[in-house]
C-alpha positions in Angstrom: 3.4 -13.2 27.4 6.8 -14.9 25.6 5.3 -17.9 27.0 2.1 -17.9 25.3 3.7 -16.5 22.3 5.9 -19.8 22.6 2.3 -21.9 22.9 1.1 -20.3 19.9 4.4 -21.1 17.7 4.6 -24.8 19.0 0.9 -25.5 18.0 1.9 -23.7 14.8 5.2 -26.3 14.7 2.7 -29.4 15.4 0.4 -27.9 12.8 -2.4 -26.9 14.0 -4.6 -24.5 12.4 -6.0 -22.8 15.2 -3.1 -21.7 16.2 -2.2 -20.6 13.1 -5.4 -18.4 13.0 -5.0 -17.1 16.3 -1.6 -15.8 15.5 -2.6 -14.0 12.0 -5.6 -12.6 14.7 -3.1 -11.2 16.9 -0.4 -10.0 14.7 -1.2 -9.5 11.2 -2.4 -6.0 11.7 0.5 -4.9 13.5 2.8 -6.6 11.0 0.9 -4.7 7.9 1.2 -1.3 9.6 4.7 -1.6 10.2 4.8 -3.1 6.2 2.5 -0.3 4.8 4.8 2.4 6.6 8.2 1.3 4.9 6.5 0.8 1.5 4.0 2.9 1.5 1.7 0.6 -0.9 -1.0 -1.6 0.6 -0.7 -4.2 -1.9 2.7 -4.7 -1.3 2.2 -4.5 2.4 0.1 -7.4 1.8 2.0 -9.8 0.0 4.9 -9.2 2.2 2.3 -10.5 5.1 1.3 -13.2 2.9 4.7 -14.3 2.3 5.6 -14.1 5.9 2.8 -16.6 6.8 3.3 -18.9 4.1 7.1 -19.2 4.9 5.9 -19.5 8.5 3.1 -22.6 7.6 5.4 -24.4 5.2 8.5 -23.8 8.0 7.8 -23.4 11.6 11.1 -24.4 12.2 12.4 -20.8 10.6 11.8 -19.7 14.5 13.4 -20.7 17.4 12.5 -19.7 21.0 16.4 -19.6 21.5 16.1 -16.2 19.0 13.9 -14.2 21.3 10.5 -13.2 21.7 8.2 -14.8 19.0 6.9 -11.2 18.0 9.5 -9.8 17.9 10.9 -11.9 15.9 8.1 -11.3 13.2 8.2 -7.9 13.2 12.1 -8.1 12.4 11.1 -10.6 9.6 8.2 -7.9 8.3 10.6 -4.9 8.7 13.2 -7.0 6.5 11.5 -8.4 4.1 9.3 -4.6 3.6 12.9 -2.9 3.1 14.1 -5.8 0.9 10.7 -5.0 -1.5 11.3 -1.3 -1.2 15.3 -1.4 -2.1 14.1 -3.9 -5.0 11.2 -1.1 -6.2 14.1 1.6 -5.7 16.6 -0.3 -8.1 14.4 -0.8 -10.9 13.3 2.9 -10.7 16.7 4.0 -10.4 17.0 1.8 -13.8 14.2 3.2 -15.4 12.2 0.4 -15.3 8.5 0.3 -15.0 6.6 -1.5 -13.0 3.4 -2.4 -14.9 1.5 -3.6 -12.2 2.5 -0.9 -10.1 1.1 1.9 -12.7 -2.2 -0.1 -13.1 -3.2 0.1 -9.4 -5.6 2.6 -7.9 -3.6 5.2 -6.0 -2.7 3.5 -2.6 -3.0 6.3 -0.1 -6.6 6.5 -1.1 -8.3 4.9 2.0 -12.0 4.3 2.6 -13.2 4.6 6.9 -13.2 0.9 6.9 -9.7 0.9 6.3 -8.6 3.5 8.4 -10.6 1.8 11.0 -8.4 -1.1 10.9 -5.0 0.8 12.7 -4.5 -1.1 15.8 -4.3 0.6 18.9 0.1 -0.6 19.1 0.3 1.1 16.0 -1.1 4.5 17.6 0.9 4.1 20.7 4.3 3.6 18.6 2.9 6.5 16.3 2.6 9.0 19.6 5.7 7.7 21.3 7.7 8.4 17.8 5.8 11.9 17.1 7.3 12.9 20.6 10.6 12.6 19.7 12.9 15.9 19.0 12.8 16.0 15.2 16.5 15.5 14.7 16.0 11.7 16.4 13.0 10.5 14.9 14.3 11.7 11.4 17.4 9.9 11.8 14.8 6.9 12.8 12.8 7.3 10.0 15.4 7.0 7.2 17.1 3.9 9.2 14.3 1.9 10.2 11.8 3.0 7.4 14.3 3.8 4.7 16.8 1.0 5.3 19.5 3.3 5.1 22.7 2.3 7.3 24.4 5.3 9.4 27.3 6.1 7.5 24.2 6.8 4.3 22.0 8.9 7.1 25.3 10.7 8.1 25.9 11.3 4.5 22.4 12.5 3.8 22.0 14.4 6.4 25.5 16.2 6.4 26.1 15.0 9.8 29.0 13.2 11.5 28.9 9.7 12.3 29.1 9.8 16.2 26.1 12.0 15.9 23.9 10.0 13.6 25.0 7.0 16.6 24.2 9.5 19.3 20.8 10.2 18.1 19.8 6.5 17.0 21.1 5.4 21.1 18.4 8.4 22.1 15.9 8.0 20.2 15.8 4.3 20.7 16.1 4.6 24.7 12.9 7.1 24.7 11.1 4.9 22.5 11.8 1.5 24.7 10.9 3.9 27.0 7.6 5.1 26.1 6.3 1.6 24.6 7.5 -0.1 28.2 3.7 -0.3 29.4 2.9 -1.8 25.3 3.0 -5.7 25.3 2.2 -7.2 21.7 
């Protein structure tokens, strides 16, 4: 798979469109889910998709195969840039700043069955393998990998010790490597 993934990115280096197509095909729903869950706002979740493309168009060379797996390394760059946009939302609330734009949109959760229709069948299998986790895992999950929060914040927040908050990250990730073993993006 890492070597067709590696096809993909070096017709996408060379610039062929194609490939460029074929990746947004493959990936660009998996990449919004994981955005849209950290920021909870579809139009948000679709810039940061947009901006990920672009940046990947203009510069291929942003990826090397010497990083790791090419989706992978995507979905590190969506998760990023999503928690960058949601700490950047967070500060100018926490300001008291108001976001114009934001206000003006139609509420975001509201979704018609076309777009519930679009959820891709990796985002349901990462949704059922992180719904079976004990509660005290996947919480610490949430607030780290959808929050942004480091431990020390989730062991403050939580009123837990630090070697716990460590403890149930190491868990919760083995069980979800686990689970998503027989998923291949």
């Amino acid at each position: 798979m890492q070597k067709i993934e590696n096809e993909v990115w070096e017709r996408i280096h060379n610039g062929d469109i194609s490939a460029f197509e074929e990746l947004y095909d493959g990936f660009a729903k998996v990449m919004f889910s994981l955005s849209i869950e950290i920021l909870g706002d579809r139009w948000e979740a679709e810039e940061v998709i947009q901006d990920i493309f672009s940046i990947l168009w203009k510069k291929p060379e942003a990826y090397s195969p010497a990083k790791g797996k090419f989706s992978s390394w995507l979905l590190v760059l969506t998760r990023n840039r999503s928690i960058d946009r949601y700490r950047s939302r967070k500060r100018r609330l926490d300001r008291g700043e108001t976001d114009e734009i934001l206000s003006s949109r139609p509420d975001q959760m509201d979704k018609n069955g076309a777009e519930k229709a679009t959820a891709s069948d990796e985002h349901e299998h990462l949704h059922r393998a992180f719904t079976h986790l004990p509660e005290e895992q996947r919480r610490v999950i949430e607030l780290s990998y959808f929050k942004g929060m480091n431990q020390q914040e989730i062991a403050k927040r939580l009123d837990l010790s630090l070697g716990t908050v460590k403890s149930r990250t190491r868990l919760a990730i083995e069980k979800l490597r686990n689970s998503l073993s027989t998923l291949r993006l």
